[in-house]
C-alpha beads as a LAMMPS data file, in Angstrom:
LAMMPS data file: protein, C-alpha beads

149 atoms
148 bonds

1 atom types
1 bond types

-500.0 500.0 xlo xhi
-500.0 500.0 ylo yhi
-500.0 500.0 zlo zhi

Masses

1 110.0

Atoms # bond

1 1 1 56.667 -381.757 -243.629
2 1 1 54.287 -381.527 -240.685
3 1 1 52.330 -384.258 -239.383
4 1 1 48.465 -383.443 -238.879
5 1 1 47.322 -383.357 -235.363
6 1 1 45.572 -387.098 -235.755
7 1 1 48.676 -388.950 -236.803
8 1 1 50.555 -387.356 -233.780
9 1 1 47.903 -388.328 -231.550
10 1 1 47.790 -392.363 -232.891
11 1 1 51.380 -392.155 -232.457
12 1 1 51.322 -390.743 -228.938
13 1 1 48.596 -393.238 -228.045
14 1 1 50.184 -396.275 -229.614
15 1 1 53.361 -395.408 -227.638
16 1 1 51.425 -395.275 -224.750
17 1 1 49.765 -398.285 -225.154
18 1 1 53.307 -399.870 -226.037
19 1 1 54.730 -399.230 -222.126
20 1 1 51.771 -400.340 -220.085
21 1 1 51.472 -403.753 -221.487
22 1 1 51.647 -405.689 -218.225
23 1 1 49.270 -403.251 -216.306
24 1 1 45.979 -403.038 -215.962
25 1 1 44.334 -402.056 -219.446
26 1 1 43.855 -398.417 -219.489
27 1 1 40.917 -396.785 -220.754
28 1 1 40.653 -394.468 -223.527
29 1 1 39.743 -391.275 -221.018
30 1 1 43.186 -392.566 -219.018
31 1 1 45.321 -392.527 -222.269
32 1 1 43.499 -389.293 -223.054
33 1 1 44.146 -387.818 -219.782
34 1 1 48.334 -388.819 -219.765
35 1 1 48.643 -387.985 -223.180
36 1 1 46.743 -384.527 -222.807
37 1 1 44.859 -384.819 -225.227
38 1 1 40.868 -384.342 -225.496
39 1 1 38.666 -387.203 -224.858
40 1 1 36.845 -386.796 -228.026
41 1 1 39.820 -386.680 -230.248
42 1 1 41.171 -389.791 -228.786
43 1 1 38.214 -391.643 -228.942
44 1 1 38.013 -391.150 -232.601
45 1 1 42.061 -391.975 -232.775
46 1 1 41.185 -395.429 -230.909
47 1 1 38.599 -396.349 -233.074
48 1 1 41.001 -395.529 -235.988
49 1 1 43.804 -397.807 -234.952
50 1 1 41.155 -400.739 -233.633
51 1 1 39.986 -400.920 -237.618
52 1 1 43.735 -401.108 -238.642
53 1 1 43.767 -404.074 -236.302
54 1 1 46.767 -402.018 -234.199
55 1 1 44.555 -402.093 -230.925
56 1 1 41.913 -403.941 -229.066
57 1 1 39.502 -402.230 -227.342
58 1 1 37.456 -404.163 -224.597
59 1 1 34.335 -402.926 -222.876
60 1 1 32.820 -402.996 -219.729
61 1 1 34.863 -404.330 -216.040
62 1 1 37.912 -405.281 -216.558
63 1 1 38.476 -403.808 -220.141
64 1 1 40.447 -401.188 -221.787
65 1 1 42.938 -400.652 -224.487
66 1 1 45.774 -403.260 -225.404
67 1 1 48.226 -402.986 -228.116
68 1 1 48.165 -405.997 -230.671
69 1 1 51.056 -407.646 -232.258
70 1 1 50.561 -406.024 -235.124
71 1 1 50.498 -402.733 -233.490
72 1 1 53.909 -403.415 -231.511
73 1 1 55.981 -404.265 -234.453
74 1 1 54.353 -401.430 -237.385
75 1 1 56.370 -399.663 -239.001
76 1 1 56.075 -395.865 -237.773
77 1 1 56.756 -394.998 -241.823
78 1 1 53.907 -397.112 -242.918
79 1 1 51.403 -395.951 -240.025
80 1 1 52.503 -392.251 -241.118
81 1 1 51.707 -393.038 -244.872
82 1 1 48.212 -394.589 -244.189
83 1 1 47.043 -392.356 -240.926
84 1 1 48.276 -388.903 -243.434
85 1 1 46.696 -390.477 -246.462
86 1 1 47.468 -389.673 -249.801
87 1 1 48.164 -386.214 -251.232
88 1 1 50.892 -384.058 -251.843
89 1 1 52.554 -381.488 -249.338
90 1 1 51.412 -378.569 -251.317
91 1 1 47.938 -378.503 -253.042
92 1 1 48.165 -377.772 -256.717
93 1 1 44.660 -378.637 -257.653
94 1 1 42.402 -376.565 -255.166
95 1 1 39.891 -374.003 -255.438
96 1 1 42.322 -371.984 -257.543
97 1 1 45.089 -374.651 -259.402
98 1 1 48.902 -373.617 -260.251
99 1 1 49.112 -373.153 -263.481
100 1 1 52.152 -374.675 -263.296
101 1 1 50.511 -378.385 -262.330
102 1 1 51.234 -380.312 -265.202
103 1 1 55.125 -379.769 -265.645
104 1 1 56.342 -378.762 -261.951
105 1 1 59.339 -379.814 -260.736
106 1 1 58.935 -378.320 -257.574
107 1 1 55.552 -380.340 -257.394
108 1 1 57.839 -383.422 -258.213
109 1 1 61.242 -382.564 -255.757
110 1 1 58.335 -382.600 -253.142
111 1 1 56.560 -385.687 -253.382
112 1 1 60.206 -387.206 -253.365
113 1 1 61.560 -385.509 -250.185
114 1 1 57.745 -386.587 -248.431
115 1 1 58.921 -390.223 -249.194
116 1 1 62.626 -389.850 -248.304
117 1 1 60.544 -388.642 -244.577
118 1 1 58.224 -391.910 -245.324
119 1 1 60.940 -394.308 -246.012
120 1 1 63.334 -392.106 -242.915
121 1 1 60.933 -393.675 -240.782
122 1 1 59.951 -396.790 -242.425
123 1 1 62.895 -398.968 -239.929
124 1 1 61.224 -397.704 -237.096
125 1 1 58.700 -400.029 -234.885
126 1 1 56.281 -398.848 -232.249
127 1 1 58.112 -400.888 -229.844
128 1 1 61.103 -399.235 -230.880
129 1 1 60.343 -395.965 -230.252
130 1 1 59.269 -396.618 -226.703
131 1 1 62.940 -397.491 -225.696
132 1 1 64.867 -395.603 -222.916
133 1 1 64.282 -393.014 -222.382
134 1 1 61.101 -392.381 -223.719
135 1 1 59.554 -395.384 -221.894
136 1 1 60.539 -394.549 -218.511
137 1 1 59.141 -391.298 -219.294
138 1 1 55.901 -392.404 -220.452
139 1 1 55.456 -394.605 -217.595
140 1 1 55.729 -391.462 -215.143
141 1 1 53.412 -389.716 -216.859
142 1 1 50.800 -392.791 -215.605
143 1 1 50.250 -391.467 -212.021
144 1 1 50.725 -395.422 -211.334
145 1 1 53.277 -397.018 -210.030
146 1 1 55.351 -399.507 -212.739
147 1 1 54.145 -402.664 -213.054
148 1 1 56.913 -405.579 -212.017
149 1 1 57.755 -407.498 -215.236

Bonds

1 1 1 2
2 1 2 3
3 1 3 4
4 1 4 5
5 1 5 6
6 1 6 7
7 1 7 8
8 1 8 9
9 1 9 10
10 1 10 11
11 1 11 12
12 1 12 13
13 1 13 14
14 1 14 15
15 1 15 16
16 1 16 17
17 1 17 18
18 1 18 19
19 1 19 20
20 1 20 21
21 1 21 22
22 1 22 23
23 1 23 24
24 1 24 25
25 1 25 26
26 1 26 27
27 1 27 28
28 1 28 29
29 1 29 30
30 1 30 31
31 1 31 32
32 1 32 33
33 1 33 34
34 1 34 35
35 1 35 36
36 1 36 37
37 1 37 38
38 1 38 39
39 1 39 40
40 1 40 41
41 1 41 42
42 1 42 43
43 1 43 44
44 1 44 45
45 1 45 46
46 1 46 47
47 1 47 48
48 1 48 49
49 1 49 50
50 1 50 51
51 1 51 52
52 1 52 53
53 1 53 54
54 1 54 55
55 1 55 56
56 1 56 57
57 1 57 58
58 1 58 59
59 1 59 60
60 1 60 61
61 1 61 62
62 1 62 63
63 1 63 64
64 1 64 65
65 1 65 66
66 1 66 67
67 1 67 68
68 1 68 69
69 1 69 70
70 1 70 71
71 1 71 72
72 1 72 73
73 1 73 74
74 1 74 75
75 1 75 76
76 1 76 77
77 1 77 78
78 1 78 79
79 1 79 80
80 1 80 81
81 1 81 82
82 1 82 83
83 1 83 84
84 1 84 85
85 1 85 86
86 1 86 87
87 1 87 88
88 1 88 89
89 1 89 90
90 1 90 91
91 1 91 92
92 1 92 93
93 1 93 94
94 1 94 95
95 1 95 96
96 1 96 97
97 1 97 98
98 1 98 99
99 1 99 100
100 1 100 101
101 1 101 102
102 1 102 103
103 1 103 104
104 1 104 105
105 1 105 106
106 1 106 107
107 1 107 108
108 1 108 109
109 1 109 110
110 1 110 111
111 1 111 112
112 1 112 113
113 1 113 114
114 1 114 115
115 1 115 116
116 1 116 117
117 1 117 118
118 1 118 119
119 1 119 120
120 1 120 121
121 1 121 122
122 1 122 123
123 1 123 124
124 1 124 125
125 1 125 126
126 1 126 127
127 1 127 128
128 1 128 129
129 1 129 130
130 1 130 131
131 1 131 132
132 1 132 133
133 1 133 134
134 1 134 135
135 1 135 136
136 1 136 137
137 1 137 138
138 1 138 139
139 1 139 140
140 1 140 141
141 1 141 142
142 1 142 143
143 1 143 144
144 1 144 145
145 1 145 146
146 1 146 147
147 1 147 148
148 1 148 149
């Protein structure tokens, strides 16, 4: 299964936002800019995760982006499941259906191994996956010194 190129951006950026918690809010051009990603994709990522209530974005001086509680302890299985939406991993109803649609098994053997790689992940918090090392690591990719906690 691959993930599209949105849900691996609102991961990246949640992750992000999960080791500069006691810094200075960044913006969404800074996480864009660490996270090299464009500005316009990231923009439309934020505004994503502020409507799941996963981050706050505040305008103006001395605003930025700031992970919620919510956002530090979701479940990366259940932000996977909404940010992909629903749908199968193949597409049997398209512009020109399988004729095999109604009685597949493959159709059905895939729909359960996408929710053994749903419920694989379901354990897993955004806080969590921002443990050493991939914390340190995102923290040098900053440019800023760490904060002292």
């Amino acid at each position: 299964m691959r993930l599209t190129r949105f849900t691996d951006v609102a991961l990246r950026v949640l992750m992000r936002l999960a080791v500069v918690e006691h810094e200075d809010p960044p913006t969404t051009r800074e996480v864009a800019a660490a996270m090299h990603v464009p500005y316009s994709h990231a923009a439309k990522v934020v505004a994503r995760l502020q409507h799941l209530g996963l981050v706050e974005a505040r305008r103006g001086r001395g605003g930025g982006l700031a992970l919620t509680a919510a956002g530090r302890s979701a479940s990366v299985g259940g932000l996977v499941r909404e940010l992909e939406g629903p749908g199968d991993v193949v597409e049997c109803e398209g512009a020109a259906p399988c004729p095999l649609r109604s009685d597949c098994r493959l159709r059905n053997a895939l729909r359960a191994a996408a929710e053994a790689f749903y419920a694989s992940l379901d354990p897993l918090t955004v806080t969590e996956l921002v443990s050493s090392p991939t914390g340190p690591l995102l923290i040098s990719l900053s440019g800023r010194p760490p904060a002292d906690v």
